[in-house]
C-alpha positions in Angstrom: 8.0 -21.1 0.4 6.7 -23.3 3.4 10.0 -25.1 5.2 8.2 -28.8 5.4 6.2 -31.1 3.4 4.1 -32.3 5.7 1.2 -30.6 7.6 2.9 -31.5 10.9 5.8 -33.2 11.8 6.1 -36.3 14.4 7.3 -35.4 17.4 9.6 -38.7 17.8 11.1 -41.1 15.9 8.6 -43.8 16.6 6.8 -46.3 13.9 3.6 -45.1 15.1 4.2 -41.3 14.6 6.0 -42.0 11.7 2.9 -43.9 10.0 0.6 -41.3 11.3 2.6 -38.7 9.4 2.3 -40.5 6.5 -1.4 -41.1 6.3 -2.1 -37.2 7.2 -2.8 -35.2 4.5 0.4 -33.6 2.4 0.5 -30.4 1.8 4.2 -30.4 0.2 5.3 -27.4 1.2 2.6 -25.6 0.5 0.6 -23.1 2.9 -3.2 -23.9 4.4 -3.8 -20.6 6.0 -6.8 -20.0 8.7 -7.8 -17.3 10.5 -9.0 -17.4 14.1 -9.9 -15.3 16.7 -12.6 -12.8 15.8 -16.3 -12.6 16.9 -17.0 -13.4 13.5 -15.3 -16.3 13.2 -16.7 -18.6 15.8 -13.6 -19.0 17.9 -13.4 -22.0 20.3 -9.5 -22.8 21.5 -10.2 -26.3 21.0 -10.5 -25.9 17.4 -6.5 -24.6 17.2 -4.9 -28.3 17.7 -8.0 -29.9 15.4 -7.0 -27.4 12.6 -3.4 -28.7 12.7 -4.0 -32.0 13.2 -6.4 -31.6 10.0 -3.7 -30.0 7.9 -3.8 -25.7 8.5 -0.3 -25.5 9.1 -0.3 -21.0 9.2 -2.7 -19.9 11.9 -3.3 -15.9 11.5 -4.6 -14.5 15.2 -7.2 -12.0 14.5 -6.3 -9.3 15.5 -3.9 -7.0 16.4 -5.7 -3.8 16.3 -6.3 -0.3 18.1 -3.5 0.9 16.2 -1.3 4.5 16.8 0.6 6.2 15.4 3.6 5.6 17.4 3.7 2.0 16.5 1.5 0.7 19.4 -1.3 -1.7 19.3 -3.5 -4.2 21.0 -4.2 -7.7 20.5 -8.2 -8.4 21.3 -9.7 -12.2 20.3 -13.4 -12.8 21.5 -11.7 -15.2 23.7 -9.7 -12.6 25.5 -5.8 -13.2 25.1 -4.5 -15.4 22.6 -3.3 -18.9 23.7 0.7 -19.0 23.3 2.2 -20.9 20.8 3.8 -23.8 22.5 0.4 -24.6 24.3 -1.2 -25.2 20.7 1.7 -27.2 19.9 1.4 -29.6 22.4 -2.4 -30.3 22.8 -2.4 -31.3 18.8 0.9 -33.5 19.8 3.2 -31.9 16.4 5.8 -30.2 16.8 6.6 -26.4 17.2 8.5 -26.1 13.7 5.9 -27.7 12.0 3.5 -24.8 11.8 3.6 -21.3 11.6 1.7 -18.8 14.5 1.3 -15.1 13.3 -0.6 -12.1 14.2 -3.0 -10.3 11.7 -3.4 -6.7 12.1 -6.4 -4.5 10.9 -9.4 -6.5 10.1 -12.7 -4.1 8.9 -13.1 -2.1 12.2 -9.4 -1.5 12.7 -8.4 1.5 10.2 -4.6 2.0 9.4 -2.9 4.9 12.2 -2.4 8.1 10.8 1.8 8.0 10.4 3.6 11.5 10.9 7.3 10.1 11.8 7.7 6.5 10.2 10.8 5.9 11.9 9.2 6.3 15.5 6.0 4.1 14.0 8.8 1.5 13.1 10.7 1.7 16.4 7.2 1.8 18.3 5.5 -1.5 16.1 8.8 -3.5 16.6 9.3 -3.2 20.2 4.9 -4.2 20.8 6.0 -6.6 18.4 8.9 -8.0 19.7 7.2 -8.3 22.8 4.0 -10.0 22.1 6.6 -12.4 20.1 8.2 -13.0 23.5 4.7 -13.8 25.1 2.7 -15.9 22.4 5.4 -17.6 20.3 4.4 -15.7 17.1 6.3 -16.3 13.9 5.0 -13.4 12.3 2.8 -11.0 11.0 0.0 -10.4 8.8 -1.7 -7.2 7.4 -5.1 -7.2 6.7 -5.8 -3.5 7.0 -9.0 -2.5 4.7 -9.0 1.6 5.5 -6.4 4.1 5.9 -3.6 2.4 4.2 -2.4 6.0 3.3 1.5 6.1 1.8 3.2 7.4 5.5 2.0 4.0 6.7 3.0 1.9 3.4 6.9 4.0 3.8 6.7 2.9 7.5 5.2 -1.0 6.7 7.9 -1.6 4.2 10.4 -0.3 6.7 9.1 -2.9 9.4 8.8 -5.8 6.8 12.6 -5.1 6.3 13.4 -5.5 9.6 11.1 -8.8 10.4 12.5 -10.3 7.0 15.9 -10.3 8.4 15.0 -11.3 11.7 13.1 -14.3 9.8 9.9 -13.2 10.5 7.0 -14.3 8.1 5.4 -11.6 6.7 1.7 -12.1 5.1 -1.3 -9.9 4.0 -4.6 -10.3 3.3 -5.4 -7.2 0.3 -9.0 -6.9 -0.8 -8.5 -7.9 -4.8 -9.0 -4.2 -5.5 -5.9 -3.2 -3.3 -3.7 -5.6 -5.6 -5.6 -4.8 -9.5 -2.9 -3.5 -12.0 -5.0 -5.5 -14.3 -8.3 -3.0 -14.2 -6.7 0.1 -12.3 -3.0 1.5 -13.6 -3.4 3.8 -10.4 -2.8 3.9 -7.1 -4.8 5.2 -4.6 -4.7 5.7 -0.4 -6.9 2.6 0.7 -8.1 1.1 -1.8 -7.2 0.6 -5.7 -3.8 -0.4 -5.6 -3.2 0.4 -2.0 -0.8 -2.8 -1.5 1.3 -2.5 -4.3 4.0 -0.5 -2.1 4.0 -3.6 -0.1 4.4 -5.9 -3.2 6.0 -4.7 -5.4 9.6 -6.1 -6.9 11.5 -3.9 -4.6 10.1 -5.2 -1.3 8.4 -8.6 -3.0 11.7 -10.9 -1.6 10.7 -10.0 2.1 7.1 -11.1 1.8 6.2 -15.1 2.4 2.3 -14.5 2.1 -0.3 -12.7 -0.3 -3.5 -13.6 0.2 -6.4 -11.7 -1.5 -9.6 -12.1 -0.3 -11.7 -13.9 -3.1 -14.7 -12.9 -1.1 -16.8 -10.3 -0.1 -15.5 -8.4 -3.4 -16.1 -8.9 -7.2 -13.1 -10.7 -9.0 -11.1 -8.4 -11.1 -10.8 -9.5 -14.5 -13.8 -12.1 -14.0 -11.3 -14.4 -14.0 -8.8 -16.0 -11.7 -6.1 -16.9 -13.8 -6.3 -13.8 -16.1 -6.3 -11.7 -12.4 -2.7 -14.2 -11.4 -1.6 -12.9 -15.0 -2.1 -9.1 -14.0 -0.2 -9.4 -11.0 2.9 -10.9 -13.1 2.8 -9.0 -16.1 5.1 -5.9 -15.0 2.5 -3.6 -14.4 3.9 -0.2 -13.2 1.9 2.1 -10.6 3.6 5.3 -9.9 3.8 5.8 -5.9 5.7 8.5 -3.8 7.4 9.5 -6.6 8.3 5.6 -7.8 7.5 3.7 -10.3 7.1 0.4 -8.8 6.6 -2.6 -10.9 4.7 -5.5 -10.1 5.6 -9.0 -10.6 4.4 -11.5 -7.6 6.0 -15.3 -7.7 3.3 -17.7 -8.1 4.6 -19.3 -4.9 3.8 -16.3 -2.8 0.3 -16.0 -4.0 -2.4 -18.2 -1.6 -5.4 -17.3 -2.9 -8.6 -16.9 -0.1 -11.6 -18.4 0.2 -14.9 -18.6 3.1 -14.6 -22.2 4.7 -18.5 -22.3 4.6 -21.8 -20.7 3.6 -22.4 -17.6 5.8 -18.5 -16.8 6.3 -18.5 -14.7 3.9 -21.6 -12.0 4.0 -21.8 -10.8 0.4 -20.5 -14.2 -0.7 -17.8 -15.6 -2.6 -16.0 -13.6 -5.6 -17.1 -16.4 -8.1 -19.3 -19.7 -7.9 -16.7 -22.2 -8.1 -15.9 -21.0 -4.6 -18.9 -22.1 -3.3 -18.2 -25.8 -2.1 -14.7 -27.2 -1.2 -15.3 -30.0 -3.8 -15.8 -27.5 -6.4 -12.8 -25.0 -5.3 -10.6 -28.1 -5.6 -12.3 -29.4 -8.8 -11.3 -25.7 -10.1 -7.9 -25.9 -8.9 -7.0 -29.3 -10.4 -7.9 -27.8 -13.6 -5.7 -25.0 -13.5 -2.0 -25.7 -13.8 -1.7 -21.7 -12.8 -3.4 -22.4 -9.6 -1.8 -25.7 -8.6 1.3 -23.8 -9.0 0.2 -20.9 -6.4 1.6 -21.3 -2.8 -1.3 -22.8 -1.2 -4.8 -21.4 0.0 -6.1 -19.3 3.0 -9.6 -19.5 4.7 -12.2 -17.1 6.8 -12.0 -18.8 8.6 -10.8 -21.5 11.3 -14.3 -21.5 13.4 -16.2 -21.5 10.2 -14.9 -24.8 8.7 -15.0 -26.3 12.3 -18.7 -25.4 12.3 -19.3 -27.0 8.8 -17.9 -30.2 9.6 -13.8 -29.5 8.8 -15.2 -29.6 4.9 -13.5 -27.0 4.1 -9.5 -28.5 5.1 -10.7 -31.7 4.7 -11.1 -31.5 1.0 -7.9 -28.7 0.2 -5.4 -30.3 2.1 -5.7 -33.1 -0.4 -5.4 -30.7 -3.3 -1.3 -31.4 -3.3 -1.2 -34.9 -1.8 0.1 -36.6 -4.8 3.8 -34.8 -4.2 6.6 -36.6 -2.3 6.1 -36.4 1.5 9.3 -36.8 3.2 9.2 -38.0 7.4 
């Protein structure tokens, strides 16, 4: 669960900043996720402070990518490096603590590394890691691998989310729906149907803060949201690597994704009611199931800044009635 209530925090003790924490919008402790950094998404760096000061408080770098074997990878935005953490932080005037910086690895033309000794992938990833941490200010990580997610990786993933959990590193994903589906599929199978469950299921589930499927791009399983939200709580067993692992995500981990505007998404949005901001937040509102979920993620950043901020605009209200504490 997100550490604050409020989508960023003043950065002194002043009326002013006070009352302008206040009137921004609440997202009470829940998690406004955006991507950013990808030719796709229409990356500018002066959208990074806006998105904060709009509400986004998790801001997923993509990517991390060219990935090996031995751990190693390469983080490539159409804007060249990354801007560093504290940089951000002070152009939108909140405060580092406020919001939460991580690196997404993968993306559709990074495939997962073919893993022969997990241990040397987990020594190798931790120490690029660690290092890019140093550089950027990065709070975390996020998967978003789409191909190759074949079970030496998963062993070597669940070894690294082990070591970031008890560093206190956030740990997110990104799974197509069909890489989470217990509710269509009872199988698993390297990259694709069930392909994340290693990574969510009861034995590893504490370490993760973030699972974001992509309600885009890809049918919904089930047809249905909050019948899908059911299959990923219902105990659903997958056998994998001689496990059976069962499967029962906390509502509160679960931020559900969505395209920020028409055209971010290609083939479109999983179901109609995704369509608009107005009527993704009408949808939630209805739903006690979803209103209990831990927030929402976007593709992306650039995209709602090129449609106006609709897309923030309208779900960083969709928990503003909760307490907001300054």
């Amino acid at each position: 669960s997100f550490p604050f209530v409020t989508p960023f925090a003043p950065t002194s003790d002043s009326l002013v900043m006070r009352i302008a924490a206040l009137l921004a919008p609440a997202c009470a402790g829940k998690a406004i996720i955006g991507y950013w950094g990808s030719a796709a998404d229409k990356p500018e760096v002066s959208q990074l402070p806006e998105a904060l000061k709009r509400g986004y408080n998790v801001i997923a770098v993509a990517f991390g990518d060219t990935l090996t074997a031995d751990g190693g990878f390469q983080i490539h935005t159409n804007l060249g490096p990354p801007p560093k953490k504290s940089d951000i932080t002070a152009q939108a005037g909140v405060s580092d603590a406020s919001w939460q910086y991580i690196l997404s690895f993968g993306g559709q033309n990074a495939a997962g590394p073919a893993v022969t000794d997990t241990d040397a992938y987990v020594t190798g990833f931790m120490k690029t890691y660690n290092a890019a941490k140093e550089e950027y200010g990065f709070d975390g990580i996020d998967i978003d691998i789409e191909t190759g997610m074949t079970t030496p990786l998963l062993v070597a993933l669940r070894k690294v989310f082990a070591e970031l959990h008890k560093a206190g590193q956030v740990i997110s994903m990104a799974p197509q729906p069909l890489n989470i589906d217990p509710g269509e599929v009872s199988v698993f199978s390297e990259g694709s149907y069930n392909a994340y469950v290693p990574l969510v299921d009861q034995s590893i589930v504490d370490t993760v803060t973030y699972i974001a499927p992509q309600m885009y791009n890809n049918p919904m399983p089930l047809s249905d949201i909050e019948k899908y939200v059911d299959s990923m709580q219902g105990g659903a067993e997958i056998q994998w690597n001689g496990q059976a692992l069962k499967l029962n995500i906390p509502s509160e981990k679960l931020v559900f994704g969505f395209p920020a505007a028409p055209g971010a998404a290609p083939a479109g949005p999983s179901q109609p009611w995704e369509a608009s901001p107005d009527s993704l937040v009408a949808k939630y509102k209805a739903s006690s199931k979803l209103m209990a979920t831990g927030g929402c993620m976007t593709w992306s950043i650039g995209w709602d800044a090129s449609n106006g901020w609709k897309w923030i605009d309208a779900v960083s209200k969709l928990w503003a009635g909760d307490a907001v504490v300054v």
